[in-house]
N, C-alpha and C positions, 0 to 999 in steps of 0.2 A: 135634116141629117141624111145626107144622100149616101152615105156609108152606114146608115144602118137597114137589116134585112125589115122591106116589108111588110108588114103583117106579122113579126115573129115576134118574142116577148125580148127583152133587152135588158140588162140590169139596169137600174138606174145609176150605178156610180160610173158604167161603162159611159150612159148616155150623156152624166152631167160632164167625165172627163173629155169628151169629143166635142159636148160644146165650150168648154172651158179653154181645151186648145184650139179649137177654130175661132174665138174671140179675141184669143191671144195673152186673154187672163193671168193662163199660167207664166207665160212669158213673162210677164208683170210681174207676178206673184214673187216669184224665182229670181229677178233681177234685186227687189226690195229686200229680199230673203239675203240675197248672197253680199249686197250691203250692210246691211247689218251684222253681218258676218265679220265682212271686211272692218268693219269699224269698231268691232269690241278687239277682233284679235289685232288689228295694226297699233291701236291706240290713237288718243285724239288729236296730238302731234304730227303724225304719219296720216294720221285717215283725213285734217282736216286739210293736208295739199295733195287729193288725192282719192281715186273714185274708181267707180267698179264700171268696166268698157263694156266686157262683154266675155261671157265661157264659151269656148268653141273646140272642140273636140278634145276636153278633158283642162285646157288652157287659160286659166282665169288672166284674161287682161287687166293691169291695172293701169290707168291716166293718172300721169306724176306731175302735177306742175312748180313744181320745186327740182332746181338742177342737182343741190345737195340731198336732199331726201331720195330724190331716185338714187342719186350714186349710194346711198346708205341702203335703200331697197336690196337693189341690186347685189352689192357686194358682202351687206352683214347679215341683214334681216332676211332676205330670202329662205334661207334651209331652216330658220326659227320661226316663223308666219307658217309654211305651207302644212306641216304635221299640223296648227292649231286650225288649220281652216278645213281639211281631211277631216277633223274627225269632227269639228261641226256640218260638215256639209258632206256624207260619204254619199249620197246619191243627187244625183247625178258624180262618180267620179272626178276629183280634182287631181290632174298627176304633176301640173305644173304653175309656176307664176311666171308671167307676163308682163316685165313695166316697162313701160312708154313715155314719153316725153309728152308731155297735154300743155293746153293754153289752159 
């Protein structure tokens, strides 16, 4: 743990969080989290052509491999998915959706 002070006492949830994101855990963690997110709120229709890319600065990407379901994404469901996924997932912040054209 080379960011932490030598010889000083450390909390331990401080210690296990640093090693947790230097393994990459959380990142993990947080991906599985934000799938299962996407999958109760999309429904099993929606979520089963269709997957969680990646959040990046507030942006949850979604990978659409259905040309109609994105155009439904996109066009209907959008402003009704993003309030359900907010208030399951308020931290890290979600301000937007993101759908993509996926293989």
């Amino acid at each position: 743990m080379d960011d932490m002070p030598f010889g000083r006492p450390v909390q331990l949830g401080q210690l296990l969080g640093n090693l947790v994101r230097k393994r990459g855990l959380a990142e993990q963690s947080s991906r599985s989290e934000l799938e299962d997110i996407w999958r109760t709120s999309a429904g099993e229709r929606v979520a089963s052509k269709s997957y969680v890319k990646r959040l990046k600065s507030g942006v949850l990407e979604i990978g659409v491999t259905n040309g109609a379901i994105l155009e439904e994404l996109t066009c209907y469901l959008k402003h009704e998915l993003l309030p359900a996924i907010q208030q399951k997932h308020p931290e890290p912040p979600i301000t937007s959706l993101k759908f993509v054209k996926a293989r």
